[in-house]
N, C-alpha and C positions, 0 to 999 in steps of 0.2 A: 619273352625276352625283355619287354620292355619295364622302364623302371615302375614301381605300384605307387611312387608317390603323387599322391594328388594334392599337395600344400596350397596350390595356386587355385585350386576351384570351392565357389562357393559352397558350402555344406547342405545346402538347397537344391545343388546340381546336379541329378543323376545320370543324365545321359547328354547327346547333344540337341536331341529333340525338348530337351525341357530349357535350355539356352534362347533355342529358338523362340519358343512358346512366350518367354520370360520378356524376350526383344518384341515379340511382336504386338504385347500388353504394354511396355513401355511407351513405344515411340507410335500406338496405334495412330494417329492421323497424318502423319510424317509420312512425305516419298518417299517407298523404298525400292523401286526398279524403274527405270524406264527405257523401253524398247521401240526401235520402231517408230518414236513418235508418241507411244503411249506410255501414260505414267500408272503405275498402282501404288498405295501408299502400304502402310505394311499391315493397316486392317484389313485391305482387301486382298492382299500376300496369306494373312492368316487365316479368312475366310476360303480361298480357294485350295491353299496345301489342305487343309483341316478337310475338304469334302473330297481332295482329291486321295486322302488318308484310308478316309471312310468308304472310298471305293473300292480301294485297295484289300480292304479287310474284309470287305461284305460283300462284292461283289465279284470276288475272285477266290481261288484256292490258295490264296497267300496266305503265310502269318510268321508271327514273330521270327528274323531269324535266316528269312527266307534271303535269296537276293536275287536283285533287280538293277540290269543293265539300264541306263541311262546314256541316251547317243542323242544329242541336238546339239546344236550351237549356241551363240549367247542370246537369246530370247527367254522373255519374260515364264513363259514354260517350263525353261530349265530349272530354276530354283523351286518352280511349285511342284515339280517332279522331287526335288530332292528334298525339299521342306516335307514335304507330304510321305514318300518313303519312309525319312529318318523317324516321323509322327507315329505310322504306324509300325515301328520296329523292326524295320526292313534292314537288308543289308543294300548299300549302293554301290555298283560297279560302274564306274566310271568309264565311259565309253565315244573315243574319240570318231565324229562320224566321216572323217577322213581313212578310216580301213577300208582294209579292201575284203573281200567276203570272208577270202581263206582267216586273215585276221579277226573279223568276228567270231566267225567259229570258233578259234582260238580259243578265243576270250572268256566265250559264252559256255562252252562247256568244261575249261579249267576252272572258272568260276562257280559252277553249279545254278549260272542264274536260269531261273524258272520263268523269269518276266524281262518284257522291255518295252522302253517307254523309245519313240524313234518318231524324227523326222519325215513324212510321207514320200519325199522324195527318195530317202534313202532304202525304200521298201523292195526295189529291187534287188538290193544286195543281199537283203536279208533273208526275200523271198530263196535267192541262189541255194541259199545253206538251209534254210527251214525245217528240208526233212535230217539235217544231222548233228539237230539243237535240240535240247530237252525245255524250249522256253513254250509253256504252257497260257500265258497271259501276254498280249502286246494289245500298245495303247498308242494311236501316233495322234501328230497334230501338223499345223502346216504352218510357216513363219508368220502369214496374218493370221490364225485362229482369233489370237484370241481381241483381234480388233474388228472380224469382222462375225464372231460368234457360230458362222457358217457351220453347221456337220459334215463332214466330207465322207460326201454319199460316192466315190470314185472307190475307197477300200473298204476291205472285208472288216476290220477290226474297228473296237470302238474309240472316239476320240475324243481329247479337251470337249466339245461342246455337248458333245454326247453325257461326256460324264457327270458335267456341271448342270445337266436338265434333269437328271437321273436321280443326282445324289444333290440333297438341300441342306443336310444335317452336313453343319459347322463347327461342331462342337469338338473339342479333342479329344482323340480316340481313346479308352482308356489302354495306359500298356502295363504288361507284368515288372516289376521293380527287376530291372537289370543289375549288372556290374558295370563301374564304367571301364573295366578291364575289357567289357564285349567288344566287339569287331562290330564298325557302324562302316567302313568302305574297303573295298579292296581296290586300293591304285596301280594298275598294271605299269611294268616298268622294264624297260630292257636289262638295266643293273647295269654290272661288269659284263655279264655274257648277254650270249644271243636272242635264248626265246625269252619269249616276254612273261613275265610271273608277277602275281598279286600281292602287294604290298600291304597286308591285316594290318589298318590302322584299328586303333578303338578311339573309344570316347573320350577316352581320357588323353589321349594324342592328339587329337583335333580342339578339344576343349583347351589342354594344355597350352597348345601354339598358338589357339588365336587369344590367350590370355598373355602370355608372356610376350607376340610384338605386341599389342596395348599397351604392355608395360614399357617396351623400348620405348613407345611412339610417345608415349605419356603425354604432354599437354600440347605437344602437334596436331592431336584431334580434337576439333571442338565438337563435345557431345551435339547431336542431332541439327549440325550446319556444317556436315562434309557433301562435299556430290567429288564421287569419284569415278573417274574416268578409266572402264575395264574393257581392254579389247581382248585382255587374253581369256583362252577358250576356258570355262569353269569346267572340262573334264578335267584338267589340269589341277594338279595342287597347289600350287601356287596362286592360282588366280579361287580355287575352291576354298581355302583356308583364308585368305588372304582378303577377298572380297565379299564371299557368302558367307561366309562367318565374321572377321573379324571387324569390318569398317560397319557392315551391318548391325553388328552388337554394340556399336557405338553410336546407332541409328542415321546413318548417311543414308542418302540417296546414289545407286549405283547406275552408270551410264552404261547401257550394254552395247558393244558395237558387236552385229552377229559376223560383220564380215572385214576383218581390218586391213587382208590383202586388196580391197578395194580402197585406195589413200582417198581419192575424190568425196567419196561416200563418206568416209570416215570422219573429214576433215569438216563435211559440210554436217554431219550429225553431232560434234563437236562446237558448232559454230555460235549456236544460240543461247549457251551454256557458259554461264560464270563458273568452271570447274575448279575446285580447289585442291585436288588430289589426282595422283593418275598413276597406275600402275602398268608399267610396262618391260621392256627387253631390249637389248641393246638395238638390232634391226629395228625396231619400232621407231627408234628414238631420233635414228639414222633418217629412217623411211619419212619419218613424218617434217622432220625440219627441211629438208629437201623438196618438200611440194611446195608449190608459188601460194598458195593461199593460207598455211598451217600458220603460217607469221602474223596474221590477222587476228588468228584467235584470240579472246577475250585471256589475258595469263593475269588478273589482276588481284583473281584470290588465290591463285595457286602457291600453295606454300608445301606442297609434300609429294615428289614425285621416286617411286619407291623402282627399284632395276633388280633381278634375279632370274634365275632359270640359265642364265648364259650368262660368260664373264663379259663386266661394262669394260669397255675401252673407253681410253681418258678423250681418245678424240671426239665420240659419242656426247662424256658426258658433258662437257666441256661446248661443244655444241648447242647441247641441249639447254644449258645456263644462257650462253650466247641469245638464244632464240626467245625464250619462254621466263630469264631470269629464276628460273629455279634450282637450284642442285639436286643432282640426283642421288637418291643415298641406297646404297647397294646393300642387300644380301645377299647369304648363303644358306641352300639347304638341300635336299632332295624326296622325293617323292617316299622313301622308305622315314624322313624324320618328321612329317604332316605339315609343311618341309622346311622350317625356317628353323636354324641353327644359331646365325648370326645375324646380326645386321649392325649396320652404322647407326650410331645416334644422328638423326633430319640436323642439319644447318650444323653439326659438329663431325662431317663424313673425316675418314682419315683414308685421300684419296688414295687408289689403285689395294685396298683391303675391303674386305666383305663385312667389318667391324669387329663389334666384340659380342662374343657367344650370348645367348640370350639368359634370364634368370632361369634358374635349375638347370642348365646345360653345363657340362665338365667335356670339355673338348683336348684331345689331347692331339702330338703328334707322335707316330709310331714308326720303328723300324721294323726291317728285315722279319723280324722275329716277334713282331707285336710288344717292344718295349718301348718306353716313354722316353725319344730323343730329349736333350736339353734345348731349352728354349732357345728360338735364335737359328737351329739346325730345322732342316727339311725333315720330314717324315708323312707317313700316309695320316689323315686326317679319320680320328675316328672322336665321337662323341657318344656321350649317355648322359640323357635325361627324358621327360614323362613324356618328352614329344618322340622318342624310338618307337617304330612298330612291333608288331607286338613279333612280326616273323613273316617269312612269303608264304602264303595260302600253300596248306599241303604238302608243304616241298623244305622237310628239317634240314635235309642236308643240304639244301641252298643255304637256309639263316643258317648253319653251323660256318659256314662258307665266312660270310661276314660279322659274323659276332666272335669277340673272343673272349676267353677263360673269363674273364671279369666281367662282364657286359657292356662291352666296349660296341657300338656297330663301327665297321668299318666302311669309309665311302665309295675306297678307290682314288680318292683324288688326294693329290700334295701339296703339304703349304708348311706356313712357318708362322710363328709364332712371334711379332715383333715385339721391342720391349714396351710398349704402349697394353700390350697383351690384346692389340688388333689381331687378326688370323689374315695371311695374304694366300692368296692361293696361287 
C-alpha cells in the first residue's frame, strides 16, 4: 500500500542496515549512546551490533527475513540488539517490556517471531508462555551487563557477555541485495480497534522519515555536536525513528534514561550533561518542570526540544519555555506512518498546530465518505507518502479498513487545515 517512491534516499542506500553502517563509518570516534553512566562511541556501537550480527547468523537457525522480538528498555543493549538484527537481515518486532504474558503471546505468535532478545528480569513472563511461542532462539542481558561484562550464570540461555566472548568477527555480515519495499519492523499498535496488530513498516518508511524530519530540522542540527536527551522507551516509534535513526545519522550522542518514571533518577542522570536537544511528551514536560531540582539543569545549549505521541498543551509548553528557555515544536504521526507526518519548523512553531506535513507527504482532510473537505473545514486526517506502511502484518482486511480507493491511509483522528496550510488537530 505504501507509496514506491524513494526520491529522498541516497542511490547508495539499500536497506536501513546500510544507513547504519554508512553512520557508523562516518562519525566512528564520536559518542553515540550513553547509558547508565557509560558511554560507547559509535565504533564501539559498530563493533558490537556487527558481532552481535554474526551471532545471530551463525550461531542460530535465523536468516534473512526471520523476525526477532526485541523487549528491554532504554539501555545501551537495545540499539546493539536492533543495529545488529537490522545487520543481519532480520525483521524486528518491537516489544514493549511492560506486557503482560497473555500480551506477549500475542505478540509473539501473530508476529512469527522465532527469537527474542529480553531483559533477565522479564524471564518470568516469558518463561509463563514459553510453551505456546514458536520462539526458537532467546538472548537476555541484565541492565549492568554490559558495565560489568559479567555472564549471567542464574539463566538457561545465552547472553550479551556470552556472545561478545564467543563471537570476535566485526566485520559486516554480508546480506543478499533486498528491496527497500521489504519489511525491516513490525510495530504493534492498537489502531482504531482493540487487538493489537503489526504495523509492516519497510525500509524505505523508516529511511524515508528519518530523512525527511532532517529535512524539517535542517540547520537546527549541528552535524556531530548534538547530545540528545531520550527518555522515551525506543520500542516506540517515535523515540525508534526519531532517536536511533535520525539524530544518530546526524552523529549526536544519545542520552538514554532506562527509567523516566523515576523524576529523581532522571533529573540527576541529566544533571552533568550540557544537553542540546530532548525529545519528549506532554507528561514528561509537566513531570519534569515540577521537580525542585530539574530547574538546575544546565539548559545553556538546548536549542531543540521536539513533543509528540500525545497532544502538547500550551500550558506544558509554555511552561516548558518558562523553565529551560526552550520552545517546544510539536509533531504528528503515528506508529502505522514510521511515524512523523508533520511537524513545526524549531523557533518558527505555529502554537497549538502539529505544523506543516513533511517533504513528500500529501495530507488531506476527509469526510464522511472519504472525500477531500475544503480547507478550513474539519475532516478525518489521512495522508500518503514513502513514510505509509506498507499494511498490518497478515490482516488485508484491517489495511483495507484504513486505506482508501487512492492510497490515502487513514488515521482516525480530525483536524483542519489552517490557511498557513499548518494542520491543527
Amino acid at each position: 500500500m505504501q507509496s514506491s517512491s524513494n526520491s529522498l534516499i541516497p542511490s547508495h542506500i539499500h536497506s536501513l542496515a546500510d544507513y547504519i553502517e554508512e553512520t557508523f563509518q562516518k562519525y566512528s570516534d564520536r559518542p553515540s549512546y550513553n547509558a547508565l553512566g557509560q558511554t560507547k562511541t559509535f565504533a564501539e556501537m559498530d563493533n558490537l551490533s556487527a558481532r552481535f550480527a554474526n551471532y545471530l547468523l551463525n550461531h542460530t537457525n535465523l536468516k534473512a527475513g526471520d523476525r526477532i522480538a526485541i523487549q528491554l528498555p532504554n539501555l545501551i543493549q537495545h540499539p546493539i540488539a536492533v543495529y545488529g538484527a537490522l545487520r543481519a537481515g532480520l525483521v524486528v518486532v518491537n516489544t514493549n517490556p511492560l506486557y503482560t504474558p497473555s500480551e506477549m503471546e500475542h505478540q509473539f505468535n501473530d508476529s512469527g517471531a522465532t527469537a527474542l532478545v529480553i531483559l533477565s528480569d522479564l524471564l518470568p513472563k516469558y518463561h509463563a508462555i514459553s510453551e505456546k511461542v514458536n520462539i526458537d532462539t532467546v538472548i537476555v542481558t541484565s541492565a549492568t551487563q554490559l558495565l560489568d561484562s559479567k555472564p549471567l550464570t542464574s539463566v538457561e540461555f545465552p547472553c550479551y557477555a556470552e556472545i561478545f566472548e564467543t563471537v570476535s568477527d566485526a566485520t559486516s555480515p554480508k546480506r543478499s541485495p533486498g528491496k527497500l519495499t521489504d519489511a525491516c519492523i513490525l510495530q504493534y499498535t492498537g489502531g482504531t480497534t482493540g487487538v493489537s496488530k503489526g504495523a509492516e513498516l519497510s525500509h524505505l518508511n523508516v529511511l524515508s522519515n528519518s530523512i525527511q524530519t532532517l529535512d524539517r530540522l535542517g540547520k537546527t542540527l549541528v552535524e556531530a555536536e548534538e547530545l540528545v536527551v531520550c527518555p522515551l522507551p525506543l520500542y516506540h516509534i517515535y523515540a525508534f525513528t526519531v532517536c536511533m535513526m535520525t539524530f544518530f545519522a546526524k552523529g549526536a550522542m544519545v542520552l538514554l534514561i532506562p527509567n523516566p518514571r523515576d523524576m529523581d533518577g532522571f533529573v540527576a542522570t541529566i544533571a552533568p550533561h550540557k544537553f542540546t536537544a530532548f525529545a519528549g511528551i506532554n507528561t514528561l514536560f509537566m513531570g519534569l518542570c515540577s521537580h525542585p531540582d530539574f530547574s538546575k539543569s544546565d539548559f545553556s545549549k538546548l536549542h531543540l526540544t521536539m513533543s509528540g505521541g500525545t497532544a502538547l498543551t500550551s500550558s506544558a509548553a509554555d511552561l516548558w519555555q518558562k523553565t529551560t528557555g526552550c520552545s517546544v515544536t510539536e509533531g504528528y504521526g503515528l506508529s502505522e506512518t514510521a511515524p512523523v507526518l508533520a511537524f513545526n519548523i524549531p523557533g518558527k512553531e505555529v502554537a497549538g498546530t502539529v505544523g506543516l506535513p513533511l517533504a513528500d507527504t500529501d495530507i488531506q482532510m476527509l469526510d464522511e465518505n472519504d472525500n477531500a473537505v475544503a480547507d478550513g473545514e474539519e475532516g478525518q486526517i489521512a495522508a500518503k507518502g514513502p513514510q505509509v506502511m506498507r499494511g498490518y502484518w497478515q490482516r488485508d482486511d484491517e489495511t483495507a479498513k484504513v486505506m482508501t480507493a487512492d492510497g490515502y491511509f487513514k488515521t482516525g483522528d480530525v483536524g483542519v487545515r489552517l490557511p498557513d496550510g499548518s494542520i491543527k488537530l
